[in-house]
C-alpha positions as CSV (number, residue, x, y, z in Angstrom):
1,X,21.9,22.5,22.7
2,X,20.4,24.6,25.7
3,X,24.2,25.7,26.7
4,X,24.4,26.5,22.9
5,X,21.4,28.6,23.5
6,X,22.7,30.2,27.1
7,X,26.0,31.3,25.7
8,X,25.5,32.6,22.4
9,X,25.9,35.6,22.8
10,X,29.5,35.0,22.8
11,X,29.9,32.6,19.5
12,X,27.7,33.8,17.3
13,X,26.4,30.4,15.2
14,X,30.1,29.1,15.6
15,X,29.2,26.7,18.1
16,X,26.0,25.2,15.9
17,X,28.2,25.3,12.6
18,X,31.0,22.8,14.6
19,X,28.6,20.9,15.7
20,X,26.8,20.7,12.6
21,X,30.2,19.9,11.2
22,X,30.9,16.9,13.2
23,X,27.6,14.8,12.8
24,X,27.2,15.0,9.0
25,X,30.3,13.0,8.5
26,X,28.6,9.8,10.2
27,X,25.0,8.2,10.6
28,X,23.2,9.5,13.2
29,X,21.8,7.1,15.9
30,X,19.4,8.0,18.9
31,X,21.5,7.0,21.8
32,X,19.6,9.2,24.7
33,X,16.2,10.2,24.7
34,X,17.0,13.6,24.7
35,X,18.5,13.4,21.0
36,X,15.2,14.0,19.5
37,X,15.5,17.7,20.7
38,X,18.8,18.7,18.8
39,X,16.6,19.2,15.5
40,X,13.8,21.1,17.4
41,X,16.4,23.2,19.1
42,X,18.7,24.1,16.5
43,X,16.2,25.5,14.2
44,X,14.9,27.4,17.0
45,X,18.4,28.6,17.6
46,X,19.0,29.5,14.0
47,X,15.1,31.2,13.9
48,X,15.1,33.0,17.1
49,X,18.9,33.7,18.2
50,X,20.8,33.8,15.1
51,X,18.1,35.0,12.3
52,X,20.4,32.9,9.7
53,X,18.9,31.1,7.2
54,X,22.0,29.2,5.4
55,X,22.2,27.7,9.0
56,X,18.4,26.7,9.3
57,X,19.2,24.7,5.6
58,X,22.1,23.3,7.2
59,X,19.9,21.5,10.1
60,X,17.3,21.2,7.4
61,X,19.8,19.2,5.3
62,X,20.7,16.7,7.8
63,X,17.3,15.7,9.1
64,X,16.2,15.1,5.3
65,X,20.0,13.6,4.8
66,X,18.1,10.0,5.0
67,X,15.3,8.3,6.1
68,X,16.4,7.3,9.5
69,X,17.9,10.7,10.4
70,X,13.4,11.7,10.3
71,X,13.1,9.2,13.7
72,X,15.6,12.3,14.8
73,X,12.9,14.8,15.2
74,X,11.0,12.9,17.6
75,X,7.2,13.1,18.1
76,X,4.4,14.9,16.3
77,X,4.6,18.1,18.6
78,X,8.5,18.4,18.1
79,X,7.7,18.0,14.2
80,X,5.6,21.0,13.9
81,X,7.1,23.1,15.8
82,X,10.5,22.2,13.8
């Protein structure tokens, strides 16, 4: 997400929409601890960067997609600021 953030400039929201793309289609899993930033990040990204709010209800959609997709956003200071 941080190189997301670093180059674009160049991509517009392309980059977030492809990545977006590939993790609805299967569960998401926390593999790294670092996982629980992609939610904080990318609504950052889509509030601050690209201003686009059928992207922010994208994110949105998959965090709320299921119960276990909520251990995603990590702890209680990551939630709010999501």
């Amino acid at each position: 997400m941080l190189v997301l953030c670093v180059i674009s400039g160049l991509f517009e929201n392309q980059i977030l929409k492809n990545i977006l793309d590939e993790v609805s289609a299967e569960p998401l899993e926390i593999v790294d601890k670092r996982d629980c930033l992609f939610f904080v990040h990318a609504m950052s990204a889509c509030l601050y960067m690209y201003k686009d709010l059928g992207l922010a209800k994208r994110v949105n959609d998959l965090l709320n997609k299921n119960a276990r997709n909520q251990t995603l956003i990590g702890n209680s200071i990551s939630e709010s600021v999501y």
